[in-house]
Backbone as ProteinMPNN parsed JSONL, in Angstrom:
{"seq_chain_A": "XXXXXXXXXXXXXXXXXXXXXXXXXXXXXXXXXXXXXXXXXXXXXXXXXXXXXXXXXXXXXXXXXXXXXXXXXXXXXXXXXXXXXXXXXXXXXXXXXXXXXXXXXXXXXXXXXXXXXXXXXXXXXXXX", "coords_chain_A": {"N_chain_A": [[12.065, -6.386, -16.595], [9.439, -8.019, -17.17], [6.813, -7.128, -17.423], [4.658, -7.246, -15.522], [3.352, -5.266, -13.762], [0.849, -4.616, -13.136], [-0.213, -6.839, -11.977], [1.76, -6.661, -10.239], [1.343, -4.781, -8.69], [-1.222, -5.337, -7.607], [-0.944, -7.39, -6.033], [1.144, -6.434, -4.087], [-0.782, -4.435, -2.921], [-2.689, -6.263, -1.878], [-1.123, -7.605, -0.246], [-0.485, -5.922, 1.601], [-2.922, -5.109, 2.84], [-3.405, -7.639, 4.152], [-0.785, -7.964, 6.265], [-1.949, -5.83, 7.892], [-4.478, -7.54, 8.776], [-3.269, -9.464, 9.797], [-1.469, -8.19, 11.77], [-3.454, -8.037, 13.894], [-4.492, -10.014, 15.257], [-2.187, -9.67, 16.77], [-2.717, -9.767, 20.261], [-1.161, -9.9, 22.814], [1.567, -9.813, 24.764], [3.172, -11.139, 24.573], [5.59, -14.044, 23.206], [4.516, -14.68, 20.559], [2.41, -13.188, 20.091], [4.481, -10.721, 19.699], [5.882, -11.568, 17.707], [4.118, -11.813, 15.425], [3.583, -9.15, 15.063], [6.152, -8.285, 13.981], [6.169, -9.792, 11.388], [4.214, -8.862, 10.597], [5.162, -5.824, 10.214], [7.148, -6.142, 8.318], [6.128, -7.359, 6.131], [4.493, -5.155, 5.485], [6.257, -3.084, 4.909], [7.52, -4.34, 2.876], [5.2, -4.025, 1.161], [4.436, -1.564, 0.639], [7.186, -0.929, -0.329], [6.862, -1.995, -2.315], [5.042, -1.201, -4.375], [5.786, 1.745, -4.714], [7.743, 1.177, -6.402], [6.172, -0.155, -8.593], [4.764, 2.175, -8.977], [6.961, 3.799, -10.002], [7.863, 2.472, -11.851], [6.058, 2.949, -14.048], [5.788, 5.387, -14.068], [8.993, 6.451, -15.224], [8.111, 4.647, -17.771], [7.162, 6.714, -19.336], [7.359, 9.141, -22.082], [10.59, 11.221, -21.671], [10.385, 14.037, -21.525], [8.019, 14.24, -19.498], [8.585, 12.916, -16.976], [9.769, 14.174, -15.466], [8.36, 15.963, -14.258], [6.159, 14.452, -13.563], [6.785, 12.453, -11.971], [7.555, 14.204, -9.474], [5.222, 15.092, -8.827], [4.088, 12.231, -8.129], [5.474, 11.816, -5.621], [5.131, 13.751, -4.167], [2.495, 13.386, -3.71], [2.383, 10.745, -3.069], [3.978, 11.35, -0.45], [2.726, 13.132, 0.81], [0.29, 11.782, 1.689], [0.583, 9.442, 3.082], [1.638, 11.553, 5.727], [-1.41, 12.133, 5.983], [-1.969, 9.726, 6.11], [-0.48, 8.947, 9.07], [-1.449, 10.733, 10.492], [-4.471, 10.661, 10.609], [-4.538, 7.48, 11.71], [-3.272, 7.924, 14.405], [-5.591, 9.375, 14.904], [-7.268, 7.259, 14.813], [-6.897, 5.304, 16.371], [-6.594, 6.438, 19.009], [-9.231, 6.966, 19.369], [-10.206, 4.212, 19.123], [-8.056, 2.548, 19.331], [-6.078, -0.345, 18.809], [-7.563, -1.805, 17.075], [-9.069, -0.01, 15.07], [-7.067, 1.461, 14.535], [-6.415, -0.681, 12.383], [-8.682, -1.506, 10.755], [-8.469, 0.761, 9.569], [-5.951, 0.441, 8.243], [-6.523, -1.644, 6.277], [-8.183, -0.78, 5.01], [-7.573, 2.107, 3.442], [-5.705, 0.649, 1.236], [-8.025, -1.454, 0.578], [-9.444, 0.447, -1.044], [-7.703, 1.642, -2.534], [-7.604, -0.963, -4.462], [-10.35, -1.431, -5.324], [-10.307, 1.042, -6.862], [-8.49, 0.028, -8.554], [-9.535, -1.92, -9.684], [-11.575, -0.889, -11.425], [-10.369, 0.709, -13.026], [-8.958, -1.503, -14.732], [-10.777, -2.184, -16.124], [-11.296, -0.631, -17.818], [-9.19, -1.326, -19.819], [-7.327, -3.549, -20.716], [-5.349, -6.153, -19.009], [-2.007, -5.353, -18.866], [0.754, -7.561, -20.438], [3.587, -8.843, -21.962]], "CA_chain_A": [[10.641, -6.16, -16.435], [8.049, -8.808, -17.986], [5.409, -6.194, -17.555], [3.669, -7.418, -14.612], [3.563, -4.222, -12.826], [-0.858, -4.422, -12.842], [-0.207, -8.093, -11.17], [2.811, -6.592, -8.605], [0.601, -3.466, -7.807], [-2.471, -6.014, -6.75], [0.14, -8.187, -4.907], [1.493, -5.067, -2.682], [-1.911, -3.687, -2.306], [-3.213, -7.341, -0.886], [-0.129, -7.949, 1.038], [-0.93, -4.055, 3.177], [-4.223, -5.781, 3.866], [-3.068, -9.183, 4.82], [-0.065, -7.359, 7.042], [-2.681, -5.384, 8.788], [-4.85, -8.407, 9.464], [-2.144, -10.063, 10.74], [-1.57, -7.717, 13.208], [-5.025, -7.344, 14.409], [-3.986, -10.7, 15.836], [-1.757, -9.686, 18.437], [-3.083, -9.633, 21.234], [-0.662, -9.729, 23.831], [3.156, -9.348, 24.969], [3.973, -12.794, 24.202], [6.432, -13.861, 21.642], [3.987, -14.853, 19.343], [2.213, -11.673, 19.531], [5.77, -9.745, 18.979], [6.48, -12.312, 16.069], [2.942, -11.567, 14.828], [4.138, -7.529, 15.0], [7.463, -8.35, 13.537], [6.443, -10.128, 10.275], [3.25, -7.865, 9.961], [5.887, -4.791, 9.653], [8.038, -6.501, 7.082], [5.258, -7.533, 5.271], [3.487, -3.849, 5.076], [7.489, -2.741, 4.841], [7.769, -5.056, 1.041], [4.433, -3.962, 0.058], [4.25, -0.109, 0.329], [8.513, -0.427, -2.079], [6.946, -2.499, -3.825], [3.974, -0.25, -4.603], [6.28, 2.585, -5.217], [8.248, 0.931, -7.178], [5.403, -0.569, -9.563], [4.105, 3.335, -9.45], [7.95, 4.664, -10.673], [8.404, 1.723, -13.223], [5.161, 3.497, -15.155], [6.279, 7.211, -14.718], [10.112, 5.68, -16.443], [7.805, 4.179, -19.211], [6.549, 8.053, -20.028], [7.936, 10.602, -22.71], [11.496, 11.53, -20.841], [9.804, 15.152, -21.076], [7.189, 14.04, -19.259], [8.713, 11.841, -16.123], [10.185, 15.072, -13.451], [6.879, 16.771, -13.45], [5.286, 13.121, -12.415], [7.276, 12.239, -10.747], [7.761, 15.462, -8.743], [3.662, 15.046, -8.387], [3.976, 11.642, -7.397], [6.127, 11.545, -4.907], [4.614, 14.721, -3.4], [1.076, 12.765, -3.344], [3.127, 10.01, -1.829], [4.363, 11.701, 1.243], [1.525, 13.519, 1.535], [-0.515, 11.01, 1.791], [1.739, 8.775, 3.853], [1.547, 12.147, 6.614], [-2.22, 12.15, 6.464], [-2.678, 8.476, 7.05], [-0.267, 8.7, 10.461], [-2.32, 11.704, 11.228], [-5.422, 9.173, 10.294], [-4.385, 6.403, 12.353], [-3.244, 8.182, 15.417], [-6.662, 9.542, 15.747], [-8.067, 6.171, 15.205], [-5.988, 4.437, 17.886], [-7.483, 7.31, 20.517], [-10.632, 6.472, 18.994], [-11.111, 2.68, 18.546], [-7.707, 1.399, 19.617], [-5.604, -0.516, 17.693], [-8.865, -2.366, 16.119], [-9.472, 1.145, 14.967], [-5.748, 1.109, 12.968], [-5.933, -1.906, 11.605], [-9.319, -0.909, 10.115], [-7.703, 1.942, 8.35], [-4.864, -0.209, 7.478], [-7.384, -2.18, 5.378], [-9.531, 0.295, 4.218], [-7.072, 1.887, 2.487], [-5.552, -0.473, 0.03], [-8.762, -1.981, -0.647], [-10.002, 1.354, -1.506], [-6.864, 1.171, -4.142], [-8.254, -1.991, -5.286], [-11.007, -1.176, -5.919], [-10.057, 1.943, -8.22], [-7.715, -0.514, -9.875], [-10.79, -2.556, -10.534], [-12.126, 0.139, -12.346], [-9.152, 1.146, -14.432], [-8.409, -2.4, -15.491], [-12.363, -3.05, -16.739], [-11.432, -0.128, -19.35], [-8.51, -1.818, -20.596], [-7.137, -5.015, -20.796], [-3.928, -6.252, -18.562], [-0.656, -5.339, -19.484], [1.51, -8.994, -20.551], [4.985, -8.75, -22.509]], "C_chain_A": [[9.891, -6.948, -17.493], [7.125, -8.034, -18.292], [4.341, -6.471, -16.565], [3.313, -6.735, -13.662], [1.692, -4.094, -12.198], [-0.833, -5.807, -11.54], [0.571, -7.545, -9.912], [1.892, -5.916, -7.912], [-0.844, -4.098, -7.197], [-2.159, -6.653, -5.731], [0.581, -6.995, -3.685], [0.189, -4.863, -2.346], [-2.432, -5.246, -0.79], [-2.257, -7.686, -0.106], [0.017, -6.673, 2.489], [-1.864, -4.984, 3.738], [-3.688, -6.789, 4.489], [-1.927, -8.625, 6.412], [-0.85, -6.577, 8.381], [-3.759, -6.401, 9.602], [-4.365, -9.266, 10.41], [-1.856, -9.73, 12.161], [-2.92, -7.608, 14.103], [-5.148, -8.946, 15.301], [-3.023, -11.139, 16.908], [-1.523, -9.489, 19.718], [-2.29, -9.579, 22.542], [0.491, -9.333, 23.614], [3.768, -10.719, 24.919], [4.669, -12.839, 23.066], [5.707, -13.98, 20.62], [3.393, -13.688, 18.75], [3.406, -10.67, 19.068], [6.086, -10.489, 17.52], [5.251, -11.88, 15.147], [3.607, -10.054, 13.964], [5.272, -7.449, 13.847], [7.259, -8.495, 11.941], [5.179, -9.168, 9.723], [3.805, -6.752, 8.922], [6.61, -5.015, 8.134], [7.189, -6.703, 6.14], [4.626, -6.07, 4.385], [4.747, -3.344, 4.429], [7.473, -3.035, 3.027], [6.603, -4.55, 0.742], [4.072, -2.493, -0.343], [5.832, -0.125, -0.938], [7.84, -0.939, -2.613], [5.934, -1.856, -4.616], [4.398, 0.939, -5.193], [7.293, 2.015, -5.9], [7.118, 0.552, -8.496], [5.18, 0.91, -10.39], [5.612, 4.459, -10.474], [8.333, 3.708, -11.877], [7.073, 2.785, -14.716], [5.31, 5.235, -15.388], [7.302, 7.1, -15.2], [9.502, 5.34, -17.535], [6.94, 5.75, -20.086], [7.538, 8.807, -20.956], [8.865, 11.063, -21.47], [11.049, 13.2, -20.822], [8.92, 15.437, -19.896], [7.952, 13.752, -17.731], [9.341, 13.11, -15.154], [8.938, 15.502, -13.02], [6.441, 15.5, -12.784], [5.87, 12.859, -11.685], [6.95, 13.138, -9.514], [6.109, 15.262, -7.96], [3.404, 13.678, -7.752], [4.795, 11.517, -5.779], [5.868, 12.843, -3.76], [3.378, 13.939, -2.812], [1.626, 11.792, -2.189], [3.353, 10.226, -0.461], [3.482, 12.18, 1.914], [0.397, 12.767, 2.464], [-0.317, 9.989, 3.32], [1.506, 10.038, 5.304], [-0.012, 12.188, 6.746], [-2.854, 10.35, 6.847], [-1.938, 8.338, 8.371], [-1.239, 9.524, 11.0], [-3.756, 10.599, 11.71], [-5.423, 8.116, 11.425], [-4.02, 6.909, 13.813], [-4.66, 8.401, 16.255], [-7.98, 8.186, 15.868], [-7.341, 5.381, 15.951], [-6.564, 5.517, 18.942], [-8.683, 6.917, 20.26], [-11.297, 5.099, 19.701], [-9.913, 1.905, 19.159], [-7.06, 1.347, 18.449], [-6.221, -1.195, 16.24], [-8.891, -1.03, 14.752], [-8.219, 1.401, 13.642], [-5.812, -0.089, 12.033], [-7.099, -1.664, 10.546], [-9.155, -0.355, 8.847], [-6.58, 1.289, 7.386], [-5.692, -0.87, 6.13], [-8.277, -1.554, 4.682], [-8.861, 1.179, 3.118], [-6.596, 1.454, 0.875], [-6.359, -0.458, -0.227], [-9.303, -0.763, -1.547], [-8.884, 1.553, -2.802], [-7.321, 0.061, -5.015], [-8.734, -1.73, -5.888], [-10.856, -0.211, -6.829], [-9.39, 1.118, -8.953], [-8.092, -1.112, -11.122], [-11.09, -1.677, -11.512], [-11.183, 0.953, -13.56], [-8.602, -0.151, -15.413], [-9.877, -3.297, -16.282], [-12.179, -2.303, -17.978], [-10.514, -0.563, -20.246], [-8.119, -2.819, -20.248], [-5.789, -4.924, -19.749], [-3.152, -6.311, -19.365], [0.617, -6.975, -19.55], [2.327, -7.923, -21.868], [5.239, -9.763, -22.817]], "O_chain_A": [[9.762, -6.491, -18.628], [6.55, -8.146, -19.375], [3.216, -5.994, -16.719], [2.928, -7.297, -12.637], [1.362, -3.611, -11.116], [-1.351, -5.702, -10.429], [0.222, -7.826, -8.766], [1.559, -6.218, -6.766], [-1.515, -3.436, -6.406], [-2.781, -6.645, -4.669], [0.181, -6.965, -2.521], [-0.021, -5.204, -1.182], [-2.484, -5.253, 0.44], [-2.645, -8.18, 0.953], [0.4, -6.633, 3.658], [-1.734, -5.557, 4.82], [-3.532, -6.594, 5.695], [-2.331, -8.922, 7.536], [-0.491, -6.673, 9.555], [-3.961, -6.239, 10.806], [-4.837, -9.684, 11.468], [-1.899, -10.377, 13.207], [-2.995, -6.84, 15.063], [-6.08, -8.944, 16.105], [-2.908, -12.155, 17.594], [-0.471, -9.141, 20.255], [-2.952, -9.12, 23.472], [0.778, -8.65, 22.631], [4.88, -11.08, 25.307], [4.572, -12.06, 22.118], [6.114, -13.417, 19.603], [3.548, -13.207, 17.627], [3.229, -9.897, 18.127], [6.46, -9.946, 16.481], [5.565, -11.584, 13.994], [3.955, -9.905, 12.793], [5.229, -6.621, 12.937], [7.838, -7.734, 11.166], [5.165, -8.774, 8.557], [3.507, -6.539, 7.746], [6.6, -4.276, 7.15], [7.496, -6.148, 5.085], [4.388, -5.929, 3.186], [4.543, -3.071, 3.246], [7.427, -2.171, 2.151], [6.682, -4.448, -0.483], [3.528, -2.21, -1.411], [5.786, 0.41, -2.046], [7.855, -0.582, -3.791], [6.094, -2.084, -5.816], [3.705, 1.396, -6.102], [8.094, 2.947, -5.968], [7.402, 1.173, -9.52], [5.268, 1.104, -11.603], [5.439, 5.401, -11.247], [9.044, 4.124, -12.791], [7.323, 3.102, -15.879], [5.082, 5.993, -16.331], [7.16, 7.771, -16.222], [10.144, 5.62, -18.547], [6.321, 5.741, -21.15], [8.623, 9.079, -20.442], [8.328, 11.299, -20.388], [11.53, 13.717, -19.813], [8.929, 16.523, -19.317], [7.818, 14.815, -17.125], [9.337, 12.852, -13.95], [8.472, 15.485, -11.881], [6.352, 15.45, -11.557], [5.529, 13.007, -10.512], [6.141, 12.781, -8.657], [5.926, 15.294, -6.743], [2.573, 13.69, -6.844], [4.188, 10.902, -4.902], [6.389, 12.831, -2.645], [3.232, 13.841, -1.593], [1.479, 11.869, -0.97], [3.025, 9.504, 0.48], [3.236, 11.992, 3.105], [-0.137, 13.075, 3.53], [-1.029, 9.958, 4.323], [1.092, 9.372, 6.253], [-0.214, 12.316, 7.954], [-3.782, 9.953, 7.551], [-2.565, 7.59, 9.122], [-1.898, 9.112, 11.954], [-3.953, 9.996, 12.765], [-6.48, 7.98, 12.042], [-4.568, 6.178, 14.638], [-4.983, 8.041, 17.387], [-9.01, 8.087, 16.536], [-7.771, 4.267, 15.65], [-7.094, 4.936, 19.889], [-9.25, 6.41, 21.228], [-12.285, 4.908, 20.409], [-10.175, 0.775, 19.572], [-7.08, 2.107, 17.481], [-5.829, -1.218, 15.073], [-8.711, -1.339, 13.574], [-8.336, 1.488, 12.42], [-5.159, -0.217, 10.997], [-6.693, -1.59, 9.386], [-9.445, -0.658, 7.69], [-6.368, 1.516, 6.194], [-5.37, -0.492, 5.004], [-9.03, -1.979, 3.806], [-9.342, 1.152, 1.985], [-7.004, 1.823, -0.226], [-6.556, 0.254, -1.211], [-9.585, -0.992, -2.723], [-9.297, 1.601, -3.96], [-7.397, 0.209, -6.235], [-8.343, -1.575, -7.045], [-11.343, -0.565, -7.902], [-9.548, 1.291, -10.162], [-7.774, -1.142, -12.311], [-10.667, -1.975, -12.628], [-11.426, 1.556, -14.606], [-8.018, -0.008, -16.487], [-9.997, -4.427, -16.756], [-12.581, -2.752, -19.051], [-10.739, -0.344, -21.437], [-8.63, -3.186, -19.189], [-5.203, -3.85, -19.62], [-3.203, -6.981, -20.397], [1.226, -7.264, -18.52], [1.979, -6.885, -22.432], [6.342, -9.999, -23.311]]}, "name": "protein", "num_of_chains": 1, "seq": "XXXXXXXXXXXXXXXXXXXXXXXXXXXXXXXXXXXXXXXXXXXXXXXXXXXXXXXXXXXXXXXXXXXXXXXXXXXXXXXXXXXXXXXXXXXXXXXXXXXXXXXXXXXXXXXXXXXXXXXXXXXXXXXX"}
């Protein structure tokens, strides 16, 4: 670990969005649209581990007193979360369609962004 976990966790976040744009591109039953589908998944696939991984490299860098409760709390938030965005997205696909998911797909993340923005204006990036 270099320490670039502020840089990975902007990289996953913008690779959800990009993954979801992607798909919002395929429009049909053609191969390109399934190849569209295909690398979208893998894409969203690498950027949610790599997201939970960025988020378990910083509960490991806590007081070993400290790291079951967070954990325990992250990884609860995690799933949780994770069950209210299918919930989320199902009812925006009856809604809107898959326009309607992809939306959410993007709305999301950036909405992580943006808090990240705001946590990395009070302190400086982390370098090693």
């Amino acid at each position: 670990d270099k320490g670039f976990s502020q840089l990975g966790t902007i990289v996953a976040m913008a690779s959800a969005i990009a993954a979801f744009v992607l798909s919002a591109f395929a429009h049909d039953s053609s191969w390109q649209g399934v190849g569209l589908i295909v690398v979208s998944a893998v894409v969203l696939d690498f950027a949610v581990s790599a997201n939970l991984v960025f988020g378990q490299r910083a509960i490991y860098g806590l007081a070993p007193e400290q790291r079951s409760r967070v954990n325990a709390i992250y990884f609860a938030t995690f799933f949780a979360s994770g069950a209210i965005s299918s919930a989320l997205s199902g009812w925006c696909y009856a809604r809107f369609g898959w326009a309607g998911v992809c939306v959410l797909g993007v709305a999301l993340p950036l909405a992580g962004l943006l808090y990240l923005a705001t946590d990395l204006r009070k302190r400086p990036v982390e370098v090693r």
